[in-house]
MARSEMI-365976 format. One record per residue (C-alpha): x, y, z; chain; residue number from 1. Coordinates in nm, 3 decimals. Example, Ala and Ser with C-alpha at 12.3 -4.5 7.8 and 13.67 -1.06 7.14 Angstrom:
2
1.230:-0.450:0.780:A:1
1.367:-0.106:0.714:A:2
// end
This chain:
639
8.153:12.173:12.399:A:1
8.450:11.945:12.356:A:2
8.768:12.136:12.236:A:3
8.751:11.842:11.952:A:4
8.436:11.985:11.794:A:5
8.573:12.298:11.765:A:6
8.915:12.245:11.617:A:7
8.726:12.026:11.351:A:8
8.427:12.244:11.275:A:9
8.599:12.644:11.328:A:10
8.800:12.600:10.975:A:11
8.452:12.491:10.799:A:12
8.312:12.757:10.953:A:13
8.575:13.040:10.870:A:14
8.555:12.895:10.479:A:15
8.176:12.951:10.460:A:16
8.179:13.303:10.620:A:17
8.505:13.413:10.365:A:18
8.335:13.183:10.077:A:19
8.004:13.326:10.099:A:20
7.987:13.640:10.247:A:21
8.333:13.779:10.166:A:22
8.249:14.054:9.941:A:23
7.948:14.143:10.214:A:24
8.206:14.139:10.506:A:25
8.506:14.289:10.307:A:26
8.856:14.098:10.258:A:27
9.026:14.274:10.551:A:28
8.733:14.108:10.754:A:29
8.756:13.775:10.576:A:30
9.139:13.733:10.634:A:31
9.083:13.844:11.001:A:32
8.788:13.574:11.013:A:33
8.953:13.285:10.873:A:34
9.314:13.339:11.042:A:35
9.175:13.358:11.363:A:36
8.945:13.048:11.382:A:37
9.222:12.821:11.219:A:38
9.475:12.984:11.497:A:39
9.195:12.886:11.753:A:40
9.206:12.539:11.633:A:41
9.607:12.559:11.652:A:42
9.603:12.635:11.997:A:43
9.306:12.355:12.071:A:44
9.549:12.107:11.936:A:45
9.827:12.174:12.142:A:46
9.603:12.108:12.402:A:47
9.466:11.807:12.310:A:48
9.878:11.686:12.233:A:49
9.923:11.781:12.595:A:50
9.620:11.576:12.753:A:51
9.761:11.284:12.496:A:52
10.098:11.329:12.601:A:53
10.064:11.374:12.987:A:54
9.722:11.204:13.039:A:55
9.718:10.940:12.795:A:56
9.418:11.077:12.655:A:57
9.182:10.901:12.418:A:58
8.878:10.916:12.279:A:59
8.702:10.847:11.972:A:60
8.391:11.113:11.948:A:61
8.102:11.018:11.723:A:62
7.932:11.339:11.557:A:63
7.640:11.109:11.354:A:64
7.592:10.839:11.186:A:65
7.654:10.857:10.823:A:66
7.592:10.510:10.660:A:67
7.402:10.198:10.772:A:68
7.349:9.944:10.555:A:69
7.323:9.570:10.617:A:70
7.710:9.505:10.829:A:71
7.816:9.855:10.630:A:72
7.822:10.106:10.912:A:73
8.025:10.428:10.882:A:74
7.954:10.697:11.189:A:75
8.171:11.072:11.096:A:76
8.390:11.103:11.450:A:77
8.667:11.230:11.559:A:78
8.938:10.969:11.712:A:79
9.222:11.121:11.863:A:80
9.517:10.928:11.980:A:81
9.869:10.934:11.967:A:82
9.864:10.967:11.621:A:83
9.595:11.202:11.524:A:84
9.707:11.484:11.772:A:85
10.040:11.491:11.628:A:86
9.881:11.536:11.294:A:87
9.622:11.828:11.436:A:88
9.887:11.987:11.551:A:89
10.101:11.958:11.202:A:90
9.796:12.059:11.028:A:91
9.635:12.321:11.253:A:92
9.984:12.481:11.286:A:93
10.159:12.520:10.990:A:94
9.825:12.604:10.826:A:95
9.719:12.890:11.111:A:96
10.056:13.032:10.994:A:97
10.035:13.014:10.610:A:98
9.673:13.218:10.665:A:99
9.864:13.463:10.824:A:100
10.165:13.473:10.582:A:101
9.880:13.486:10.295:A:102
9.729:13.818:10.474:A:103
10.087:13.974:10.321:A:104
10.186:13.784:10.043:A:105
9.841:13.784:9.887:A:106
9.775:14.176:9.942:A:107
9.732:14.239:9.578:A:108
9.534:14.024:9.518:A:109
9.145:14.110:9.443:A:110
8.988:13.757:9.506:A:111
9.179:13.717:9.858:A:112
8.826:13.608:10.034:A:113
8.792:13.314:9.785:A:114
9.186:13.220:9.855:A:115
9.162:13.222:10.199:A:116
8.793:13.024:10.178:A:117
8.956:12.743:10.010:A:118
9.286:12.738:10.273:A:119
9.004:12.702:10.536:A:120
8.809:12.445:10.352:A:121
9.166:12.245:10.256:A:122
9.234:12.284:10.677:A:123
8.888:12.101:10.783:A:124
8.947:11.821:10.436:A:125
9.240:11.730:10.620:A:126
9.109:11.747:10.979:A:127
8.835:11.523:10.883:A:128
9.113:11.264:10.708:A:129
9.340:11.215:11.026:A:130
9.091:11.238:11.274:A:131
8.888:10.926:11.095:A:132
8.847:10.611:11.253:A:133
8.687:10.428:10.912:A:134
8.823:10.399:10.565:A:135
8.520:10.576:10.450:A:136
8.570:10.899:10.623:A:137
8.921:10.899:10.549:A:138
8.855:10.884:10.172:A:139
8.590:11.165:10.194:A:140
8.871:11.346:10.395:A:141
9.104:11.231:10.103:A:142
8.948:11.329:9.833:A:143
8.807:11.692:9.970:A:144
9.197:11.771:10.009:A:145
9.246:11.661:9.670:A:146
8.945:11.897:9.558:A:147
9.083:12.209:9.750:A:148
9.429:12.114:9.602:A:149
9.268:12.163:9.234:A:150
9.092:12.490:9.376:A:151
9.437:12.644:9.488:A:152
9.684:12.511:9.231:A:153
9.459:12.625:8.959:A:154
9.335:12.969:9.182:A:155
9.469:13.243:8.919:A:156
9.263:13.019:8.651:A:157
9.325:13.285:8.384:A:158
9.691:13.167:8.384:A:159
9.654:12.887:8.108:A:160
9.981:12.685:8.314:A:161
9.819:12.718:8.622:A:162
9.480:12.559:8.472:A:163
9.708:12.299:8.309:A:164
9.874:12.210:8.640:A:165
9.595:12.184:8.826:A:166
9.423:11.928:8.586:A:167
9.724:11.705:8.603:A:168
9.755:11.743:8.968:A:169
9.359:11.613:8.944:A:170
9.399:11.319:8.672:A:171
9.746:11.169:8.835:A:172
9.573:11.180:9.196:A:173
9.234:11.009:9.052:A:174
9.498:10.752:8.939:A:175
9.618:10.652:9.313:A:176
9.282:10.735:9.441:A:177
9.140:10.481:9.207:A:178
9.379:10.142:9.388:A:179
9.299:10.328:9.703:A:180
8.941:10.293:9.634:A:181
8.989:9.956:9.540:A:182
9.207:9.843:9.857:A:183
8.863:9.936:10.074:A:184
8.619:9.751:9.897:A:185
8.823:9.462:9.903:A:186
8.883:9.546:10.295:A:187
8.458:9.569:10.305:A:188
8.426:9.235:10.100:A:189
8.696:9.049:10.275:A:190
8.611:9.184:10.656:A:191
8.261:9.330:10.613:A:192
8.361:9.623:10.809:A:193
8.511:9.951:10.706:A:194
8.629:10.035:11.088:A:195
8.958:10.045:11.191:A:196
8.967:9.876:11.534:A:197
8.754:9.571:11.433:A:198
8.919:9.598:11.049:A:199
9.278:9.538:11.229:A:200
9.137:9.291:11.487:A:201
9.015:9.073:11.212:A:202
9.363:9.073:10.973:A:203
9.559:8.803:11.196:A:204
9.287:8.561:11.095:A:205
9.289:8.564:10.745:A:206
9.644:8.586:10.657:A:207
9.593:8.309:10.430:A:208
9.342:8.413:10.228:A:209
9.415:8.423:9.818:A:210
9.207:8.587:9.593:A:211
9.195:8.600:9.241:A:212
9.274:8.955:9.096:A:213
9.350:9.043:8.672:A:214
9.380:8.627:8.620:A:215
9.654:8.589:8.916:A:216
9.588:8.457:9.313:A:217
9.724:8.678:9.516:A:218
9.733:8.699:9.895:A:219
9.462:8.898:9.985:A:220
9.634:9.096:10.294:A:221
9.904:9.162:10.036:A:222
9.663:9.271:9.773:A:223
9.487:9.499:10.006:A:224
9.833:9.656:10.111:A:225
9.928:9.739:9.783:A:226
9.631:9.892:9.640:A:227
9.601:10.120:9.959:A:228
9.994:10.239:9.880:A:229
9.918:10.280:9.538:A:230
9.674:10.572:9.678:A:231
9.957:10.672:9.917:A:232
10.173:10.697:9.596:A:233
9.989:10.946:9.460:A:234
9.887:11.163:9.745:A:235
10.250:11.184:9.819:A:236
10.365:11.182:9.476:A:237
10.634:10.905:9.499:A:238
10.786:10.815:9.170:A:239
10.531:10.745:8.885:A:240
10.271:10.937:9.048:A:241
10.495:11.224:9.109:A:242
10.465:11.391:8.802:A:243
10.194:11.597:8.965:A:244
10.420:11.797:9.268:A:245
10.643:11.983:9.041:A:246
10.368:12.142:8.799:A:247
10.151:12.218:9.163:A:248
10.423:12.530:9.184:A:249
10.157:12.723:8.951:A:250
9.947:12.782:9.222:A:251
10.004:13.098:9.485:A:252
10.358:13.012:9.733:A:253
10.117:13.002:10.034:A:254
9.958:12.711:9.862:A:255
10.330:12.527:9.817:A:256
10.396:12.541:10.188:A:257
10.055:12.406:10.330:A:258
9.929:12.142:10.067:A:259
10.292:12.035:9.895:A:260
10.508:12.061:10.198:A:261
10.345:12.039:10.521:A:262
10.007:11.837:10.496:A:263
9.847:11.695:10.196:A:264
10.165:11.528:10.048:A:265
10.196:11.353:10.399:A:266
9.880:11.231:10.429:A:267
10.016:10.861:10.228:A:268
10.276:10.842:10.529:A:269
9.976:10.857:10.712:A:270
9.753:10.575:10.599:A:271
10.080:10.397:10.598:A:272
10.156:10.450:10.993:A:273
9.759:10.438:11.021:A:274
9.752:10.075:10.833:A:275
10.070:9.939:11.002:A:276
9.831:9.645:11.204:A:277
9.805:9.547:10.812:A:278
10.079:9.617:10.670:A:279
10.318:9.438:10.981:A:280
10.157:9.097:10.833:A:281
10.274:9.228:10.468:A:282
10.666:9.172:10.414:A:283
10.577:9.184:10.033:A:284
10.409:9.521:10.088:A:285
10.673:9.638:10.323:A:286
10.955:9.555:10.036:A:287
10.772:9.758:9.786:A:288
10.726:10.046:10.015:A:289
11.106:10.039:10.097:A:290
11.218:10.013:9.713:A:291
10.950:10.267:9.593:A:292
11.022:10.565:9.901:A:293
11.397:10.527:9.877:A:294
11.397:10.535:9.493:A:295
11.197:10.849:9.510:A:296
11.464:11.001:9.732:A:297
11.724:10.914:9.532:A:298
11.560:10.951:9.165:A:299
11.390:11.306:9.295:A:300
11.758:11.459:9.432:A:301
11.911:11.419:9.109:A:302
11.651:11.617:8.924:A:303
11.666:11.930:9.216:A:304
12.044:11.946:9.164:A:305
11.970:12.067:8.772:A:306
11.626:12.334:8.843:A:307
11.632:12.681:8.816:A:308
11.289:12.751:8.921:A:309
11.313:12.836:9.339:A:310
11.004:12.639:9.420:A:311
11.028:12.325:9.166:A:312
11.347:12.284:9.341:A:313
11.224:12.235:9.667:A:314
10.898:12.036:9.521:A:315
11.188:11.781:9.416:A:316
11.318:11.806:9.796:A:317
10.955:11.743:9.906:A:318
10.937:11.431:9.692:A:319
11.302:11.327:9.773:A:320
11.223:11.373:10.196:A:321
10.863:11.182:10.152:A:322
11.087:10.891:9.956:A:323
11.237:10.912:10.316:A:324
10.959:10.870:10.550:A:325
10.782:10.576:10.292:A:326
11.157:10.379:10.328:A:327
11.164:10.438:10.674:A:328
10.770:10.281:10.694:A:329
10.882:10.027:10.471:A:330
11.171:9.942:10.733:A:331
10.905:9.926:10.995:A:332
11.037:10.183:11.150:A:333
10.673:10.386:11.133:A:334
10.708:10.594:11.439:A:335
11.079:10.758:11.305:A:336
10.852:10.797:10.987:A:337
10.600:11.008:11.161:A:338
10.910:11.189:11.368:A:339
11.055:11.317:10.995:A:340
10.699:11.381:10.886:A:341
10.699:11.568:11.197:A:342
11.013:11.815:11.202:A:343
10.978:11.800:10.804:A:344
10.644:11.981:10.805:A:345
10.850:12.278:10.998:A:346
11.196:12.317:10.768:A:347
10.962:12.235:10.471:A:348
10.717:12.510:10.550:A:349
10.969:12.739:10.631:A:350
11.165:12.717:10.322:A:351
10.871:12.741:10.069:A:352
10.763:13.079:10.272:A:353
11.059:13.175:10.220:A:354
11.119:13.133:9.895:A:355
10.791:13.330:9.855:A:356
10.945:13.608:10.055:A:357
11.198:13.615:9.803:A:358
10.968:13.583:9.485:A:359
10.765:13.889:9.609:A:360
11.099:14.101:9.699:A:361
11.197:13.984:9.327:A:362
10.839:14.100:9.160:A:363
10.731:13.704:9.080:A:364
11.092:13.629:8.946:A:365
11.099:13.288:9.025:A:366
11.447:13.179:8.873:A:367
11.750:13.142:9.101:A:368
12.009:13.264:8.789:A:369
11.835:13.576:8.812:A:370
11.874:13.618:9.178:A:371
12.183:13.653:9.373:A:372
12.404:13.905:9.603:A:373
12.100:14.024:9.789:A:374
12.187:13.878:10.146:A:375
12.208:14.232:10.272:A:376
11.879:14.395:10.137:A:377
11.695:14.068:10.270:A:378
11.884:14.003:10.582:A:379
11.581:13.839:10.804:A:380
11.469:13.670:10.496:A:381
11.838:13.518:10.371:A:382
11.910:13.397:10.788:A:383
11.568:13.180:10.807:A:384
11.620:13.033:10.475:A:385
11.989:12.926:10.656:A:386
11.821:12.808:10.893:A:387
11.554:12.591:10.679:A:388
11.879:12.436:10.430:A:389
12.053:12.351:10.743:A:390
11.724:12.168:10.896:A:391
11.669:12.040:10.555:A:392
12.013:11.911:10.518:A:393
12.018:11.711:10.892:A:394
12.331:11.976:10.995:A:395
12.392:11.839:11.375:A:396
12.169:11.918:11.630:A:397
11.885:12.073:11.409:A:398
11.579:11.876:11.347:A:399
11.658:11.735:11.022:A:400
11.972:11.540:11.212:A:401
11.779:11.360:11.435:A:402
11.490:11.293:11.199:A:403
11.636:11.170:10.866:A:404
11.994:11.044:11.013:A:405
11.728:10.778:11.249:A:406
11.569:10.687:10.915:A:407
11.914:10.594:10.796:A:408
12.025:10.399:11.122:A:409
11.752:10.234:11.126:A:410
11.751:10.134:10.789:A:411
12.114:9.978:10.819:A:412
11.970:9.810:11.176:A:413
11.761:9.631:10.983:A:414
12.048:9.421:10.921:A:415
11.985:9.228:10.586:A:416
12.116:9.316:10.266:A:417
11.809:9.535:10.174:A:418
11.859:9.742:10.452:A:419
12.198:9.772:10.399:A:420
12.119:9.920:10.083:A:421
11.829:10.105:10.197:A:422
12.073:10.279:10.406:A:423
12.360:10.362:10.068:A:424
12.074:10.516:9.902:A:425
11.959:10.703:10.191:A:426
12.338:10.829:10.240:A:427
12.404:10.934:9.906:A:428
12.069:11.126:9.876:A:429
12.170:11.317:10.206:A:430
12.472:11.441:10.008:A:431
12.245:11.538:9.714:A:432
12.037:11.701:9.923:A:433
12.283:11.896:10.100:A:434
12.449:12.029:9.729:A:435
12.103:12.132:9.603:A:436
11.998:12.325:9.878:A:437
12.349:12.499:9.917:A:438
12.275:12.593:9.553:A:439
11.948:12.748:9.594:A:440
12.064:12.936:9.894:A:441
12.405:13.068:9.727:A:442
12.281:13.150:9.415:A:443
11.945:13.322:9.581:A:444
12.125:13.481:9.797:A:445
12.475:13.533:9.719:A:446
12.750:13.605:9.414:A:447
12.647:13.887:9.175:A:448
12.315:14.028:9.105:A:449
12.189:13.895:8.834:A:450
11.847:14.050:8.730:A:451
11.808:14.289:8.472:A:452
11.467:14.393:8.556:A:453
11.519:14.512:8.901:A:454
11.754:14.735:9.073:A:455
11.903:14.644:9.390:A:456
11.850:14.931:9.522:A:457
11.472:14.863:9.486:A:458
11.497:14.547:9.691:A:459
11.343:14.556:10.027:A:460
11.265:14.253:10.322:A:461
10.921:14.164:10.345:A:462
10.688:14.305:10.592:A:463
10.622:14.167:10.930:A:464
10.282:13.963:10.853:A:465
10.497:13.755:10.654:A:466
10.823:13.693:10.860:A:467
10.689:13.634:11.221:A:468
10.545:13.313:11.072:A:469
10.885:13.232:10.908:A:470
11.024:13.280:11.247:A:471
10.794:13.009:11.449:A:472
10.873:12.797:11.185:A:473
11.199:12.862:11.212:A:474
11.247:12.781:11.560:A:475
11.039:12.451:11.477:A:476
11.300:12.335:11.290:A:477
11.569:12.440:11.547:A:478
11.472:12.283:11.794:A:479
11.149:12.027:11.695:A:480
11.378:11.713:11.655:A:481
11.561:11.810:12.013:A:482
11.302:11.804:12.230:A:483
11.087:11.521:12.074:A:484
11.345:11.246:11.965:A:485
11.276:11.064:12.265:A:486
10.915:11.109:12.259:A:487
10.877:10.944:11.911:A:488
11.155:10.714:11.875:A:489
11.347:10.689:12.216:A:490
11.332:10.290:12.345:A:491
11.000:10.342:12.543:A:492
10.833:10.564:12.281:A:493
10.615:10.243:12.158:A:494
10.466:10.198:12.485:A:495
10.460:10.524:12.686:A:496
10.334:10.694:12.380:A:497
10.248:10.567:12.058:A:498
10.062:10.260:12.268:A:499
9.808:10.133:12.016:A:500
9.821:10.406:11.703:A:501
10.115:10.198:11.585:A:502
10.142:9.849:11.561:A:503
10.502:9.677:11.588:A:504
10.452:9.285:11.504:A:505
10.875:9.269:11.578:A:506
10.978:9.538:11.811:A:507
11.247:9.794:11.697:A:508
11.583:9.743:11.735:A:509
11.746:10.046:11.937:A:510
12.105:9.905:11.914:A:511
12.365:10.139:11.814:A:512
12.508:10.179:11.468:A:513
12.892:10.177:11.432:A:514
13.058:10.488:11.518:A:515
13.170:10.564:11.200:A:516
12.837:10.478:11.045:A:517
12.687:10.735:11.288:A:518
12.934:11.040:11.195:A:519
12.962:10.929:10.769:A:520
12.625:11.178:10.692:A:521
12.675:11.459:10.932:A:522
13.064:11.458:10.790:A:523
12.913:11.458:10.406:A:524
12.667:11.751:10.499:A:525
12.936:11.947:10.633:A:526
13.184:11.905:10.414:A:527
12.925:11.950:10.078:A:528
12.895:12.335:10.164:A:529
13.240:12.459:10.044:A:530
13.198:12.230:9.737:A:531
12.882:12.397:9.668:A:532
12.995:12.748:9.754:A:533
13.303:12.658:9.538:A:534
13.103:12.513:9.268:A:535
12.798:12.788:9.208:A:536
12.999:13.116:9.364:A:537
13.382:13.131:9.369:A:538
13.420:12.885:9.034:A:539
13.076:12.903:8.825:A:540
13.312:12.836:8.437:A:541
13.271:12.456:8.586:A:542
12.902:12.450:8.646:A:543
12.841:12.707:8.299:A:544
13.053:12.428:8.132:A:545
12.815:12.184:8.174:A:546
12.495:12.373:8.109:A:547
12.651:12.478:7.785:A:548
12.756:12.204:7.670:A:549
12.433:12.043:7.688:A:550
12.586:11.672:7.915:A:551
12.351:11.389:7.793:A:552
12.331:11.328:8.197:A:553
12.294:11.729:8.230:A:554
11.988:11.670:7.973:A:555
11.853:11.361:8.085:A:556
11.851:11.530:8.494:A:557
11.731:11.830:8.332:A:558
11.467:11.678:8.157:A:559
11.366:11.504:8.495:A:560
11.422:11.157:8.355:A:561
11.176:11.211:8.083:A:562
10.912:11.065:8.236:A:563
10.639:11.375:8.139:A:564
10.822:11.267:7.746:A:565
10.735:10.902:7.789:A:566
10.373:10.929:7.987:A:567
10.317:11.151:7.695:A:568
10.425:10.894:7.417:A:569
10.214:10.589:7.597:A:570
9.905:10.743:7.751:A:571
9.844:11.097:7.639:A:572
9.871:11.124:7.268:A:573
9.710:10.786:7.231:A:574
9.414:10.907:7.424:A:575
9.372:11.194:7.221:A:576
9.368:11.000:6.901:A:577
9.128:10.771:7.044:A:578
8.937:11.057:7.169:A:579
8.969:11.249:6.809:A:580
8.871:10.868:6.634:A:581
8.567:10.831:6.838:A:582
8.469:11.230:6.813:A:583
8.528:11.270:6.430:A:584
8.458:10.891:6.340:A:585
8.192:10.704:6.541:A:586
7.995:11.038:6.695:A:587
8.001:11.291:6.411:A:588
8.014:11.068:6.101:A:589
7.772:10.757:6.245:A:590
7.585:10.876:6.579:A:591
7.512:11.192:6.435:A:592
7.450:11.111:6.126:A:593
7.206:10.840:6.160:A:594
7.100:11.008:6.517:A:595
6.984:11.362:6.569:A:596
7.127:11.506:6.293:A:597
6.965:11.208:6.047:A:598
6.643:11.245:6.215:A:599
6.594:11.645:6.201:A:600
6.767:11.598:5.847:A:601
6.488:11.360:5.755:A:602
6.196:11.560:5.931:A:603
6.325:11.874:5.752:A:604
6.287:11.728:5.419:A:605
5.953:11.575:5.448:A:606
5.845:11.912:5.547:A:607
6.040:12.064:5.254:A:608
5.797:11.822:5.093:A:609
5.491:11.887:5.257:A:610
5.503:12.255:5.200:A:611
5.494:12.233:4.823:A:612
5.135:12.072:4.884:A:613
5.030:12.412:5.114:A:614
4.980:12.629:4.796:A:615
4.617:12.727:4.813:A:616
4.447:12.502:4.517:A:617
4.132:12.311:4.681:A:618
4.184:12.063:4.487:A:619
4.492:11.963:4.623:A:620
4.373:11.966:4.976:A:621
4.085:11.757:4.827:A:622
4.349:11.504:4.689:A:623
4.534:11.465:5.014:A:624
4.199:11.433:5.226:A:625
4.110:11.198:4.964:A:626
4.464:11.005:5.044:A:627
4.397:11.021:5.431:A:628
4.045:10.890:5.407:A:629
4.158:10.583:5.183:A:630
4.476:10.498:5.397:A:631
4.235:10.499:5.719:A:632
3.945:10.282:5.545:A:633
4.259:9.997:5.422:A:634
4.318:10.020:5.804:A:635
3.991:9.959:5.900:A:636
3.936:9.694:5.629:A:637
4.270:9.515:5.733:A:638
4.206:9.542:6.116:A:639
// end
């Protein structure tokens, strides 16, 4: 059997045993089950990367054909290129790791075979989305992610927030997967085709095509790029759409670091890099994509700064570094977006695990102010989280450095004015960045203890199932961006690697920034770490000053730019008066009343009616036979 059948089907197959059979086979036996076939498919991967990467290995695997109708032909397969092994081994990876982390951090826990079902099930969703070579199977793929997201974000279900997040995960995802949906029937109707290759083949020739869309004509290649981002948007909750990420926190810590850090959120970079054969004809497209990712960055940075809850603040981060990889798509420079994707899914991964190392050392305390000066009681914990905020933060030589500081050069080699500014915004969220995380880490870790619940004495590392995945991560992001720079975005990387998964319609430029261009972010990183230890340890009156005295900019940050307030005030509550008007108005008081409930009303009277004739006297049944037998001889007569 090809390995490709097997890193595909083993995570299906671990989710039905665990699903199914899990209180048959036992939880011990359901976590062994399901860790060990998603590892298997980890270790597959890095051996299909290695055939891509040393044998230029391709192949595109058809497993059946699932629709043929007319020129509509959609087969389920599994492509691998370039592309789609870096993503198996993203996915595989960081999700054979969380299963293992979850065998510790979910311990307690009395429905662990469901939990570690649905991590299985989420695993294959997302296989079958990056190893698609149609728009069909990607969707499918899509939207089973999205399903297993609402499964895990809403998994303790008896916690009323955790339902509530979990709906509005659902609802603001339907809303992005409703343009996406749109962008591939207009790809059917304009190419009759829903396959990549001959879908990308055909684009060059209809670049002048207009259609007519809500009264305006619009470009159709344009038209189809922006209704696929709008899907991206949501998937990788980039502003408007991003309402979603924060509230996902509900849902168990394992859950943060494989759906909202790692894999789901990155699967709109994806279709982006995926689409780039349609989106390099797209400068329109491309525009939005740079304004929308690099106002996500900045807009999501300023709201971390202000949080208090461990995990919303690095939900903001995840938001803030997929801003990144959209404005570095949006640039064109889709490869260094996949290489930030790339070291991103480690740092990411690592940080949310360990913020749920220090959440369960805490008992579920989830707010930094009640954290602090426990450095020494978590010592293995407190140094991988270091090593995660300096990733995070693009300190030299770690992965985030290469990564996010090639996003930036790029940006400014771009070399208009939109670049150029691109580049500011990209600069000043790298200082943001570096102040927030500095923050959570100080506060978490350092200063006084601060929670009145718990002694200190009490406090105690986590065990080993959960740190030896916090250490593979951890050397990810030590050394990830290293050894792979050149791989993904050294001068040959288009041709000796990428080849044909991305499409470059103007090639790169790999010119040099100025010097001091090059050293302006690293110098910022550095330098933010004594302000923040300055700001949140040694002189915290500053910082108190400003929470207490209730800043309109302190609210307005706080209040993460209102937009829950104003989606509230235009869509919510009019919905639910519309839905109360038609419920109370048109169903109870008309459709009711002059449907069902008129009819058994009516029926019940007549026989209310009827009865009083039933009351034993011949003569009456006489009178009514004689009323029968006259209305069926006027019948007769008539007829």
């Amino acid at each position: 059997m090809e390995f490709e059948y097997l890193i595909i089907f083993l995570p299906l197959l671990a989710s039905i045993i665990s699903g199914f059979f899990g209180k048959l086979i036992g939880s011990r036996t359901s976590e062994i089950i399901t860790s060990s076939f998603v590892s298997i498919s980890a270790i597959l991967s890095f051996l299909i990367f290695y055939k891509v990467l040393n044998e230029n290995y391709i192949s595109n695997l058809s497993i059946f054909t699932w629709i043929n109708s007319g020129s509509l032909i959609a087969n389920w397969t599994i492509k691998i290129d370039a592309l789609s092994s870096i993503m198996l081994v993203i996915v595989t990876l960081v999700s054979a790791l969380v299963h293992i982390y979850s065998i510790g951090y979910m311990s307690q826990d009395p429905h662990k075979q469901r939990f570690m079902s649905y991590l299985s099930l989420f695993t294959f969703s997302m296989l079958i989305l990056v190893t698609s070579d149609n728009f069909l199977q990607l969707f499918f793929g899509w939207e089973g992610v999205g399903l297993c997201s609402y499964f895990l974000i809403g998994f303790w279900f008896k916690k009323e927030s955790a339902n509530a997040a979990a709906i509005k995960a659902f609802v603001v995802n339907r809303v992005g997967d409703f343009g996406f949906a749109l962008g591939i029937f207009l790809i059917f109707y304009l190419f009759g085709t829903v396959n990549y290759e001959e879908v990308f083949k055909l684009v060059p020739y209809n670049l002048d095509k207009n259609l007519s869309f809500l009264g305006f004509n619009i470009n159709a290649i344009n038209l189809i790029c922006v209704l696929l981002f709008i899907g991206a948007m949501g998937k990788s909750a980039q502003i408007f759409l991003h309402t979603w990420l924060p509230d996902a926190m509900e849902g168990p810590t394992p859950v943060s670091a494989l759906i909202h850090a790692a894999t789901m959120v990155t699967a709109g970079v994806f279709l982006v890099v995926r689409c780039s054969p349609i989106y390099e004809y797209s400068e329109f497209a491309l525009n939005l994509i740079t304004l929308v990712g690099m106002s996500t960055a900045f807009f999501a940075a300023t709201i971390a700064i202000v949080q208090d809850d461990i995990k919303k603040i690095i939900a903001y981060s995840t938001c803030s570094q997929l801003g990144y990889m959209f404005f570095a798509a949006g640039v064109g420079a889709y490869n260094v977006a996949m290489f930030h994707l790339f070291t991103h899914a480690f740092f990411k991964a690592l940080l949310f695990l360990g913020s749920g190392s220090v959440i369960h050392s805490f008992k579920d305390e989830q707010n930094i102010n009640f954290m602090g000066g426990v450095w020494k009681k978590l010592p293995y914990t407190w140094i991988l989280m270091i090593v995660g905020t300096l990733a995070l933060t693009g300190f030299p030589f770690l992965s985030g450095f290469y990564s996010k500081d090639a996003i930036i050069e790029f940006a400014y080699l771009r070399g208009n004015s939109f670049g150029y500014f691109a580049a500011g915004i990209g600069i000043f969220t790298a200082l943001l960045t570096s102040i927030y995380s500095w923050r959570l880490l100080f506060k978490t870790f350092h200063g006084t203890f601060n929670n009145q619940k718990l002694s200190i004495k009490n406090m105690h590392e986590s065990p080993l199932i959960m740190l030896i995945p916090l250490i593979i991560l951890a050397l990810g992001a030590i050394f990830s961006g290293f050894l792979f720079k050149d791989l993904f975005i050294g001068p040959e990387s288009s041709n000796n690697f990428w080849k044909d998964s991305i499409f470059f319609l103007t090639p790169l430029s790999h010119d040099h920034p100025p010097f001091w261009f090059l050293i302006l972010t690293p110098l910022l990183v550095i330098s933010s770490i004594p302000v923040a230890y300055y700001f949140f340890i040694r002189n915290k009156k500053i910082t108190t000053d400003i929470v207490n005295g209730n800043l309109p900019l302190y609210k307005f940050l706080k209040n993460k730019w209102y937009f829950d307030e104003i989606y509230d005030f235009l869509f919510i509550n009019p919905s639910k008066k519309l839905g109360l008007f038609f419920w109370k108005k048109i169903d109870l008081k008309f459709i009711d009343k002059f449907g069902p409930d008129g009819i058994s009303a009516l029926i019940k009277n007549i026989s209310l009616i009827a009865v009083k004739f039933q009351n034993g006297f011949i003569y009456h049944y006489a009178f009514i036979m004689l009323l029968g037998f006259s209305a069926l001889l006027t019948f007769l007569i008539l007829k």
